[in-house]
PLY file of the C-alpha trace (Angstrom):
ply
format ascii 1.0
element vertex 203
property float x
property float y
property float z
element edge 202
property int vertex1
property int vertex2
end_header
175.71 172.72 37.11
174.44 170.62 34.22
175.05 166.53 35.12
174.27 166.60 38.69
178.19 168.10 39.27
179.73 168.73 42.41
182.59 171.01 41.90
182.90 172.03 45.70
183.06 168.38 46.71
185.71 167.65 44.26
187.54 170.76 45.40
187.17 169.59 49.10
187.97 166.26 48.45
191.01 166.19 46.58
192.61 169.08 48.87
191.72 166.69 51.95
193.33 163.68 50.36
196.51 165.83 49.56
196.65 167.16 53.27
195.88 163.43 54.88
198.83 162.16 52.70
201.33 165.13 53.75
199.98 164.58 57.47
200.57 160.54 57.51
203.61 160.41 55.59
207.22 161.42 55.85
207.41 162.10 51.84
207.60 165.25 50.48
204.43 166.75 49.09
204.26 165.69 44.79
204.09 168.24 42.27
201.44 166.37 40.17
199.21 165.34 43.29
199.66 169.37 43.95
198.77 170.57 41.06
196.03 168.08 40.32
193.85 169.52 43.51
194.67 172.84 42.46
193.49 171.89 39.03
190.12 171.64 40.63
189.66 175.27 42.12
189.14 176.35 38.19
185.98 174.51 38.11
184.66 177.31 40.70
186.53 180.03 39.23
184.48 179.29 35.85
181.42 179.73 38.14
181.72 182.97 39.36
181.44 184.69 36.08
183.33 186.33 33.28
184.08 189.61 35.76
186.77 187.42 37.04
188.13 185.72 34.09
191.80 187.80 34.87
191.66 185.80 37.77
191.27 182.39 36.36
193.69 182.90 33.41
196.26 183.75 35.99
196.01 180.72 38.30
195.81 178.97 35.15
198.78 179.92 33.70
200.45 179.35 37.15
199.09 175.65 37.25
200.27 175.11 34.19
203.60 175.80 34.83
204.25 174.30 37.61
202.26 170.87 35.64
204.64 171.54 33.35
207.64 171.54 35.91
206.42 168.24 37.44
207.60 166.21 34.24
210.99 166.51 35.57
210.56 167.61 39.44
208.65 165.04 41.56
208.20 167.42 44.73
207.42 170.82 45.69
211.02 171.10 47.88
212.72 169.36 44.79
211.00 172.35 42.54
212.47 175.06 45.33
215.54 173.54 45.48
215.80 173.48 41.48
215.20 177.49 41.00
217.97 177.65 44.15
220.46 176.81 41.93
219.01 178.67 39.08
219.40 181.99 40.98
215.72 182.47 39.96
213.63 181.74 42.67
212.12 185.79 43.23
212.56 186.19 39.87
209.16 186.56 37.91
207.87 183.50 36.42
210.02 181.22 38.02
208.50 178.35 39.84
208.67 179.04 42.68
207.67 182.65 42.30
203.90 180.58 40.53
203.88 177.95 43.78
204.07 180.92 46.01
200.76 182.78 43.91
198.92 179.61 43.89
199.38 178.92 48.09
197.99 182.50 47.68
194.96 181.81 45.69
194.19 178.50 48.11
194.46 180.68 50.87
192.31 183.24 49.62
189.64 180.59 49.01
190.02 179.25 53.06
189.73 183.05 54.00
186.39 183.49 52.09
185.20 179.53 53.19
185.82 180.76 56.92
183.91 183.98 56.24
180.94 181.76 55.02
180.80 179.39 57.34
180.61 182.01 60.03
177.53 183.51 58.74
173.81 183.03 57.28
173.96 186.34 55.31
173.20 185.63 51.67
175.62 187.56 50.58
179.16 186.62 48.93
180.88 189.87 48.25
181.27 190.56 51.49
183.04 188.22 52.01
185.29 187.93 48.99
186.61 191.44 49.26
187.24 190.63 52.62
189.21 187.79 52.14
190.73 189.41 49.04
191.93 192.51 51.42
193.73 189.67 53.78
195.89 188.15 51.39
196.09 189.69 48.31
195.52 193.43 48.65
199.16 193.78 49.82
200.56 192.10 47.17
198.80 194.16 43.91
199.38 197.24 42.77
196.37 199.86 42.18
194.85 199.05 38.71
194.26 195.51 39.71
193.05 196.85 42.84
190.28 198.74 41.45
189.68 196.01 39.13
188.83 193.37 41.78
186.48 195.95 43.55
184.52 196.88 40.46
184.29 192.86 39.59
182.76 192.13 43.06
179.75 193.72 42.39
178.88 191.28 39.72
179.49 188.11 42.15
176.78 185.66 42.56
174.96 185.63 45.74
175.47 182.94 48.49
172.09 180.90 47.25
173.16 181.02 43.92
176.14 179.31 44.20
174.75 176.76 46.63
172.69 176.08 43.29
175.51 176.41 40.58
177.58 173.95 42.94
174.34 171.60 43.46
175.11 171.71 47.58
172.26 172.24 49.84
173.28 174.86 52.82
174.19 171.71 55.40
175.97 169.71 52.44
177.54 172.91 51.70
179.47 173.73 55.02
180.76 170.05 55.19
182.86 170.80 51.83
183.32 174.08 53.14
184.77 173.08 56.43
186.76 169.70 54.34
188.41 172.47 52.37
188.86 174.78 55.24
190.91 172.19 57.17
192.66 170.60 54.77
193.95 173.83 52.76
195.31 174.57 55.78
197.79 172.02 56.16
198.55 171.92 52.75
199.42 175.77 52.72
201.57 175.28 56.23
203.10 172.67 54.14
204.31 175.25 51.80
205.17 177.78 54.29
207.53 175.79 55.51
209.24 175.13 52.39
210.31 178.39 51.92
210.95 179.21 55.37
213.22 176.48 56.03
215.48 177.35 53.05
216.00 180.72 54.79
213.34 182.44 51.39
210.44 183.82 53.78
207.05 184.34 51.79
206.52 187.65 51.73
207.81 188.18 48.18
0 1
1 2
2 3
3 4
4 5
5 6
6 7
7 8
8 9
9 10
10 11
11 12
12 13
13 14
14 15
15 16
16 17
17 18
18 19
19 20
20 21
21 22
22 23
23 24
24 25
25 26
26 27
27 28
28 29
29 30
30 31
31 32
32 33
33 34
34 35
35 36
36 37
37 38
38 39
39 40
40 41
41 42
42 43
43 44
44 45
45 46
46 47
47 48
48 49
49 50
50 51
51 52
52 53
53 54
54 55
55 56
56 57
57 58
58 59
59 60
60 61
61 62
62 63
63 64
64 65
65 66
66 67
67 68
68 69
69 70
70 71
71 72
72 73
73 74
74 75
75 76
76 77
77 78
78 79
79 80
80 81
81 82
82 83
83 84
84 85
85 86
86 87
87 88
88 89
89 90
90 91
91 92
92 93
93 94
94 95
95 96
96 97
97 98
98 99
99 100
100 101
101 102
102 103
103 104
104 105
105 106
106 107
107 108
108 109
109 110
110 111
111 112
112 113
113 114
114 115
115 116
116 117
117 118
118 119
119 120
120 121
121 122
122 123
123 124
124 125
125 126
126 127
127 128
128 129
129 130
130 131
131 132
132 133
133 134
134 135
135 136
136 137
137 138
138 139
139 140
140 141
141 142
142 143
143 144
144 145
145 146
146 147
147 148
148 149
149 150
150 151
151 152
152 153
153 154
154 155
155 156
156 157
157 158
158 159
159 160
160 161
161 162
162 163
163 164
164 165
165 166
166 167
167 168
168 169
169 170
170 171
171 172
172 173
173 174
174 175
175 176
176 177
177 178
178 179
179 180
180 181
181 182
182 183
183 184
184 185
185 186
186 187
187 188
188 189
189 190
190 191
191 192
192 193
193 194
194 195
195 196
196 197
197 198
198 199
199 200
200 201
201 202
């Protein structure tokens, strides 16, 4: 990236301060700290190329949303709670229907992070559709199916976006494992959101 830009390390870094705050404190998690790390995935999404610009518009929109949401909703059991009352919390578009997609997407990224960091292969596609298979296969009908297949053939390869990210491979697997680690607390976070209020996540 032009500027000397670290998008990986800004991914990994605001994820791990989310997770250290949920960790160390007994408040609930904030909407607009939550959205704000999630705000910073989109700087990779614009990296992988056009092929996945379905993707990106989606989380997007989805950010947005719940952004939006967080004018008048300080946390993300607040924002549950809220579309509780509403009756609306399955119901397409709502909220909590968009917080559910975007724990989704961040887990998607930890899946294909974990995939990486477990091999030297060069490739990324191999990964991606793996990771894709794992959490969102299940979840999307056919058409998008084939879709995503036909757009991982035009993914970059591992080098290249050690080079679009400006990470050496050692640099690269720190962020990689920051994200890994923290995502995962901040998804459990979630998780247990829903669960707790009787909703599941498999919806």
């Amino acid at each position: 990236m032009e500027g000397g830009e670290r998008p990986l390390r800004k991914l990994a870094e605001a994820f791990h301060d989310l997770a250290a705050r949920v960790s160390s404190n007994r408040e609930a998690m904030e909407l607009a700290r939550f959205t704000y790390a999630c705000s910073t995935v989109l700087d990779l999404f614009k990296l992988i190329g056009i092929e996945y610009k379905f993707g990106e518009d989606e989380y997007r929109a989805k950010i947005k949303d719940i952004e939006a949401a967080s004018q008048t909703i300080s946390t993300v059991p607040d924002l549950i709670d809220a579309d509780i009352r509403n009756n609306c919390v399955t119901r397409s578009g709502s909220h909590s229907r968009n917080l559910l997609r975007v724990k989704r997407a961040l887990e998607l990224i930890r899946v294909i992070f974990e995939l990486l960091l477990a091999s030297k292969d060069d490739t990324f596609m191999i990964p991606a559709a793996a990771a894709y298979a794992m959490v969102f296969a299940a979840h999307h009908e056919q058409p998008i199916k084939n879709a995503v297949s036909e757009a991982m053939y035009d993914l970059p390869t591992r080098s290249q976006l050690l080079q679009m990210v400006n990470e050496e491979e050692e640099s690269a697997n720190v962020q990689l494992k920051k994200y890994v680690d923290a995502s995962a607390i901040v998804t459990r976070y979630i998780d247990e959101q829903f669960t707790g209020k009787g909703l599941g996540t498999n919806w």
